[in-house]
C-alpha positions in Angstrom: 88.9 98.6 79.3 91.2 95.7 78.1 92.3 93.5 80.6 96.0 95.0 80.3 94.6 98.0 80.7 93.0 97.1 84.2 96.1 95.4 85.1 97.7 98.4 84.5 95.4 100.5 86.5 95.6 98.4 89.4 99.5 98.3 89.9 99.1 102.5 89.3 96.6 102.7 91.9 98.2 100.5 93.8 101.1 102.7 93.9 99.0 105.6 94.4 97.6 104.0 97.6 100.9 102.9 99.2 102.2 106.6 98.5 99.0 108.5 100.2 99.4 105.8 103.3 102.8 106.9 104.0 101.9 110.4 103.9 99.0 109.5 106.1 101.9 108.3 108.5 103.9 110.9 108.2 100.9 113.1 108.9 99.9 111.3 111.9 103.3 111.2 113.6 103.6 114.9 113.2 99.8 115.4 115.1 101.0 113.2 117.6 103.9 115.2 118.1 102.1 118.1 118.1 100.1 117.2 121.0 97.3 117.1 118.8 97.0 120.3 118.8 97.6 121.6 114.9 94.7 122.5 112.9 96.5 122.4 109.7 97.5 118.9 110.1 94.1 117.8 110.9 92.8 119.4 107.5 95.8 117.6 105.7 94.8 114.1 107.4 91.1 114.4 106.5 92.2 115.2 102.5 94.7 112.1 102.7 91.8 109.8 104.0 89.7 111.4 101.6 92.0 110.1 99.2 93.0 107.3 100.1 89.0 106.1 99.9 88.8 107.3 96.7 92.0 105.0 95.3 90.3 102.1 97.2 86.7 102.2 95.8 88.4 103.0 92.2 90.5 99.6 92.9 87.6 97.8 94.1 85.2 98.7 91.4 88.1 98.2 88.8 86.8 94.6 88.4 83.7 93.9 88.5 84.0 90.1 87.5 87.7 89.7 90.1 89.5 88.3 87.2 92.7 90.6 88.1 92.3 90.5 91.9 
């Protein structure tokens, strides 16, 4: 992968990550409002974390010599 290409990547995944934290928020208010007591939104935090580790592995395996970071 070219450099441009990795630069590339990084601002998308970048992106990607800021999106899924917000949800992650929005998820976490909405439990706490809850009481903690909704299933549902305990299934939909574990796949945004789930996620969310997964962008931040790709972006921290993205560049293995840190030129870009």
């Amino acid at each position: 992968m070219s450099e441009d290409e990795k630069g590339k990547r990084f601002l998308e995944l970048i992106d990607q990550q800021n999106n899924v934290q917000w949800k992650i928020i929005t998820k976490l208010t909405l439990l706490v409002q809850s009481k903690w007591n909704s299933s549902k939104l305990h299934i939909e935090l574990e796949s945004l974390i789930e996620t969310h580790t997964k962008i931040t592995k790709e972006l921290n395996n993205l560049d293995e010599n840190n030129s870009i970071l």
